[in-house]
FILO-628738 format. One record per residue (C-alpha): residue in one letter; x, y, z. Coordinates in steps of 0.5 Angstrom, whole numbers, plus 2048, in hexadecimal, padded with zeros to 3 digits. Example, Ala and Ser with C-alpha at 12.3 -4.5 7.8 and 13.67 -1.06 7.14 Angstrom:
BEGIN
a8197F7810 s81B7FE80E 
This chain:
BEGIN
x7F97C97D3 x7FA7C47D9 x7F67C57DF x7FD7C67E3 x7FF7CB7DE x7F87CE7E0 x7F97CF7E7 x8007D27E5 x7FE7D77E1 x7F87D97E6 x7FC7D97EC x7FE7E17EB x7F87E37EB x7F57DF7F1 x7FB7E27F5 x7F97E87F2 x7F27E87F5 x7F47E67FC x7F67ED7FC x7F07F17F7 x7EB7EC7FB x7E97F1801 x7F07F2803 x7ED7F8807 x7E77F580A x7E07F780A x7E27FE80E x7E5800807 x7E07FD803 x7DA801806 x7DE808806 x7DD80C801 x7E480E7FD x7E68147FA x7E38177F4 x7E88147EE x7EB81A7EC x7EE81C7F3 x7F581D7F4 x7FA8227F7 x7F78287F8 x7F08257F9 x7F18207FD x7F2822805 x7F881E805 x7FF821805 x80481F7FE x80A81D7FE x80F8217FB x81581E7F8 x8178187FD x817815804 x81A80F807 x81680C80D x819807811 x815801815 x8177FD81A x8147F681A x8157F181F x8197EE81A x81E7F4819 x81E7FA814 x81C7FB80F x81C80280A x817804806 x81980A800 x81280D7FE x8118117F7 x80E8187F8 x8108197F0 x80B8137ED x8078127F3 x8068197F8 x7FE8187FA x8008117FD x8078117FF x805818803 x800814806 x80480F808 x80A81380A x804817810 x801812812 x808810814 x809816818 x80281681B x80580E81E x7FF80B81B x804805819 x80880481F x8067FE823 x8017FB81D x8027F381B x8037F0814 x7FC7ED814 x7FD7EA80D x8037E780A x8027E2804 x8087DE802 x8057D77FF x8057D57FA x8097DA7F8 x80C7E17FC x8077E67FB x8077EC7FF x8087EE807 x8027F3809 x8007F680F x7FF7FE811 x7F87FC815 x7F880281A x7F37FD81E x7F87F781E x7FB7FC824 x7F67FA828 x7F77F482B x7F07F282D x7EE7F3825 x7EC7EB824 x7F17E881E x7EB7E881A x7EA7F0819 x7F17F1817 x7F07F3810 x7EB7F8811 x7ED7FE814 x7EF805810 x7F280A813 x7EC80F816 x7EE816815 x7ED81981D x7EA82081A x7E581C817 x7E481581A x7E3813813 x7E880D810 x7EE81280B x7EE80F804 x7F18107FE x7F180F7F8 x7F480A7F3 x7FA80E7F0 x7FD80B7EA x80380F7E6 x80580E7DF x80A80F7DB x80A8157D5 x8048187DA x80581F7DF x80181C7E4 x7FF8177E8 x7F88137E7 x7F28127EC x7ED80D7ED x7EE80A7E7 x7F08027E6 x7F58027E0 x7F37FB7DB x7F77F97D5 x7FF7F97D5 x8008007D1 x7FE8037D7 x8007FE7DC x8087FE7D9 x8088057DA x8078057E2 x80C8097E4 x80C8057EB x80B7FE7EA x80B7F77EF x8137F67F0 x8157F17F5 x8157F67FC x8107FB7F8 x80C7FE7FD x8048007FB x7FD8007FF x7F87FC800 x7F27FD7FE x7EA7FA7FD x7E77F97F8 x7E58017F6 x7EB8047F4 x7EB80A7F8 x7EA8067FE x7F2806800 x7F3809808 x7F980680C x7FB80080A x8007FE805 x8047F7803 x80B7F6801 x80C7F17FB x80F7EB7FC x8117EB7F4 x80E7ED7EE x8087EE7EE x8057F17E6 x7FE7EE7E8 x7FD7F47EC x8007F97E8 x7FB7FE7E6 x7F67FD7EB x7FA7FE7F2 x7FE8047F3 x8068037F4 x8098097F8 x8118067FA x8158017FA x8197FD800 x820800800 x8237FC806 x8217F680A x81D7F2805 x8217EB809 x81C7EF80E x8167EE80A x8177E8808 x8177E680F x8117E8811 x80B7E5813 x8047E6815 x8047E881B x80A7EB81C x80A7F281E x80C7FA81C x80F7FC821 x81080381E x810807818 x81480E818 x816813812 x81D813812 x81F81780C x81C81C806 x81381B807 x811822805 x80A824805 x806827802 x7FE82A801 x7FF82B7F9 x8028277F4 x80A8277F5 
C-alpha cells in the first residue's frame, strides 16, 4: 500500500481518537465511574420509558433531538433530567470537528454557562449531582439485538457484536461523550456529522436528530445553546421501563 493510501485509510481512526482521547478532560478522568454492571434499577438515575423529543435552541436555529427510551433508557433518561433540571441552556459547543472530514458537533459542558470559565477548561466538566457535590456518571449502555436487555460498562470488539448494535453511529446520531473509562459518561453528549462505525460499540448512541440537521451542520465552536426543553413523551422512571 502506497503512503497516500495509508493516511486514507487511517483517517477514520485518527477522527475517531480526537473524541475517545480525553473528551471529557481530566475531571472525567479522575472520577471513579459506576461499577459495570449498574443500570436501571441501580443506577440513582431515572430511565426513560418509551420516547421523548427534546428540542434545543441554538444560536443558529432549532434543532430536534428524538431519544430512544427502548434500546438506550439509562442514557437517554439521563439526558432527558438533566434537561429539565436546565443543565444545558446557556452551554457553548465547545468542540466541533469538521476537517478533514464532518465528524461530530459536541457540547453539553455545564461549565461552559460560565462565561469567565477560560476556552482551555471547556471540555472538562460533568454534570455535579447538587445532592452529593460529586460529578453524575453513568455507565456506557450498548443494546444488542437478539438480547433482553441492555449491556454496561462493556466495550464491544469484533463485528458479530458490533453489527448487532441496536443503535449505531447515522448521520444526526446523538450519543454521549465519555473519557477513556467507559463509565465515565456525565452530561456532555455529540451529535454525528456522518457515519461513524469507528466508534460503534465503544460509545453509547441514545437518539437521533429528528428536524434541524441543516442546523447542525451549520454550527460552529463557540456557538451557543440557547436552551433545551422536552416537548413530547420523556417518561421517567426509577426501575427499568
Amino acid at each position: 500500500m502506497n503512503h497516500s493510501g495509508l493516511r486514507f485509510s487511517l483517517r477514520p481512526l485518527l477522527l475517531a481518537l480526537l473524541l475517545l482521547i480525553s473528551p471529557l478532560g481530566p475531571v472525567a478522568c479522575a472520577a471513579q465511574g459506576p461499577p459495570p454492571d449498574q443500570g436501571c434499577g441501580r443506577s440513582g438515575v431515572p430511565c426513560l420509558k418509551g420516547t421523548a423529543v427534546v428540542e434545543l435552541k441554538t444560536s443558529r436555529g432549532d434543532v430536534q433531538l428524538t431519544l430512544n427510551g427502548d434500546a438506550a433508557p439509562l442514557t437517554a433518561g439521563n439526558f432527558v433530567d438533566l434537561v429539565r433540571r436546565g443543565v444545558y441552556n446557556g452551554t457553548v459547543f465547545h468542540r466541533v470537528v469538521r476537517e478533514p472530514i464532518p465528524f461530530v458537533v459536541q457540547g453539553g459542558d455545564p461549565q461552559s454557562a460560565d462565561p469567565n470559565v477560560p476556552p482551555d477548561r471547556l471540555g472538562t466538566g460533568d454534570y455535579l449531582d447538587p445532592s452529593t457535590g460529586q460529578p453524575r456518571l453513568i455507565p456506557l449502555e450498548l443494546f444488542l439485538e437478539g438480547e433482553a436487555a441492555p449491556r454496561y460498562g462493556q466495550i464491544l470488539a469484533g463485528p458479530s457484536q458490533v453489527g448487532r448494535l441496536k443503535l449505531p453511529h447515522e448521520r444526526g446520531s446523538l450519543a454521549m461523550a465519555r473519557s477513556e473509562q467507559p463509565n465515565s459518561a456525565s452530561a456532555q453528549f455529540y451529535i454525528a456529522l456522518r457515519p461513524l462505525p469507528e466508534l460503534d460499540g465503544r460509545y453509547a448512541v441514545f437518539g437521533r436528530t429528528t428536524a434541524g440537521l441543516d442546523v447542525v451542520d451549520k454550527i460552529r465552536q463557540g456557538d451557543r445553546l440557547i436552551s433545551a426543553r422536552v416537548i413530547s413523551g420523556g417518561t421517567l422512571v426509577e426501575d427499568r421501563p
